[in-house]
Phi, psi and omega in degrees: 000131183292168178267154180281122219283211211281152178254177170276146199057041148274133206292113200031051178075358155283128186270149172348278221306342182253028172299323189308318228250007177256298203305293209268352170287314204311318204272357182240358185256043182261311182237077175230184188219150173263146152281100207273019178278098182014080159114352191254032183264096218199142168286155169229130161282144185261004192223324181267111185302328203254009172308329202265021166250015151311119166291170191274338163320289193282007189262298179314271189327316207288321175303318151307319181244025183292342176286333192259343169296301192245146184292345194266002188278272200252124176221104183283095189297137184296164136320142202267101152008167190249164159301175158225129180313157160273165191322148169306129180297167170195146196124206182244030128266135199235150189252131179264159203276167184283148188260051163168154205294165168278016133298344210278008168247024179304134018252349203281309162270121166286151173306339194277329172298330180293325183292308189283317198299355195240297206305325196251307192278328181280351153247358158308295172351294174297313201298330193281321167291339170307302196249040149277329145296342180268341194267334193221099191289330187280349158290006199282315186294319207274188192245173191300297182324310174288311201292327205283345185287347173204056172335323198262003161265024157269178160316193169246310169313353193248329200311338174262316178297313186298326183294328191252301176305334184271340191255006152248011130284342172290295206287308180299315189294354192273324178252002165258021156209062173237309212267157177201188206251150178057003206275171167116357195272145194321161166255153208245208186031265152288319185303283160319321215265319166300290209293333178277306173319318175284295218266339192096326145259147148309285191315319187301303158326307188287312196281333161252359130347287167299330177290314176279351172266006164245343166287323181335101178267159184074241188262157154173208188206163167228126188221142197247121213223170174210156173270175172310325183292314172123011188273148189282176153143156175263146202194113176246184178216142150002119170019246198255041164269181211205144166283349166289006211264329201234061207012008186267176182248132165289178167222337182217149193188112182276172185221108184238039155314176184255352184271347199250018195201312209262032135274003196232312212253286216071246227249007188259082160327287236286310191309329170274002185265324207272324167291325201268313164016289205251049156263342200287124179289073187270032112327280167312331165267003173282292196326305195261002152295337202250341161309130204286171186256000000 
């Protein structure tokens, strides 16, 4: 039977009543083909059967307007927004600026990771311990260090928070003036001398290092630590937790979240375990080595 021609309030001449019949071309018109034959430059279908009670008018409209009849065709996803960092923190932990520009550890950290792992993931950190003080007022005077050190004298409601927001502002302020620019170069004096004693090497140290910052499974840190005696050894922990959590002091400490390598790196730890060598400030880390504990 021909179809009727068009009526008024139709869509480009498409009358109301047969929009169903543009809604069911749409979804079949991915799989038509055009007919390149003389006087046949026209869509066909190729899959659908109810294509040939189409007139060749109305087989044309649907292809002009099938993206806008039917939703399942076509869908133009809005642009996706940027994150937005979070808020500057407030209360009385504050995130302190990085002590060198967020370049200075080119090629081995790109600047851009240093801007989100410091602007964005270490102040959620600072923000999320602020309003655990804030909920526990009597927590506000002790510093971060004293609160992560003895977790089991806190409350027991504040005890998860403090552990993963006070031990990832602790473990970041601790690894951005762990790292400097030029950095890798071996360290001489007391500090070599534990290290060759416990590993046998320098390299040997560098080398069981690595090994415990690719067993880390998910999140976590890998840390090269000392007890109260001063004896060295490596060890690592769970997402923000800390060797102060367990009475040792670090000295060194990798951050092998996936926030902290995988723009530069993705999936190749070993390759960002292997870049950071030549960032490690061992100055600094001679320093709170020969310090007492």
């Amino acid at each position: 039977m021909p179809l009727p021609r068009s009526v008024p309030f139709g869509f480009l001449g498409v009358p109301l009543r047969n929009l169903w019949k543009l809604q069911r071309a749409a979804r079949v018109t991915t799989a038509c083909w055009v007919d390149a034959r003389p006087g046949r430059g026209m869509l066909r279908p190729a899959l659908h059967p109810e294509l040939d009670m189409i007139t060749r008018r109305l087989a044309l409209k649907t292809a002009a307007v099938a993206a806008v009849v039917s939703p399942t065709l076509i869908h133009a996803a809005p642009a996706a927004a940027p994150a937005a960092a979070p808020a500057a923190p407030t209360g009385p932990f504050r995130l302190d600026p990085l002590p060198y520009a967020a370049d200075a550890l080119e090629p081995f950290i790109d600047a851009r990771t240093m801007e989100i792992h410091h602007g964005r993931h270490h102040a959620a950190y600072v923000n999320g311990l602020n309003k655990v003080v804030t909920d526990h007022a009597d927590l506000a005077g002790k510093s971060p260090l004293e609160l992560i050190s003895n977790i089991a004298a806190l409350p027991e409601t504040a005890r998860t928070a403090v552990r993963n927001h006070g031990g990832g502002h602790v473990n970041h302020s601790f690894f951005w003036q762990l790292l400097k620019r030029n950095g890798g170069i071996p360290p001489s004096g007391p500090l070599m001398e534990a290290l060759v004693r416990r590993f046998g090497t320098f390299d040997g140290f560098k080398a069981e290092f690595t090994k415990a910052s690719l067993a880390v499974f998910g999140s976590g840190w890998a840390w090269l630590s000392k007890d109260k005696a001063g004896e060295i050894g490596i060890e690592t922990t769970a997402n923000q937790d800390s060797p102060y959590m367990g009475g040792r002091i670090p000295l060194v400490g990798i951050d092998v979240w996936e926030h902290a390598y995988y723009l530069k790196y993705q999936n190749k730890r070993v390759d960002y375990v292997n870049a950071f060598f030549n960032v490690i400030h061992w100055e600094v880390v001679a320093e709170k080595f020969t310090k007492p504990a």
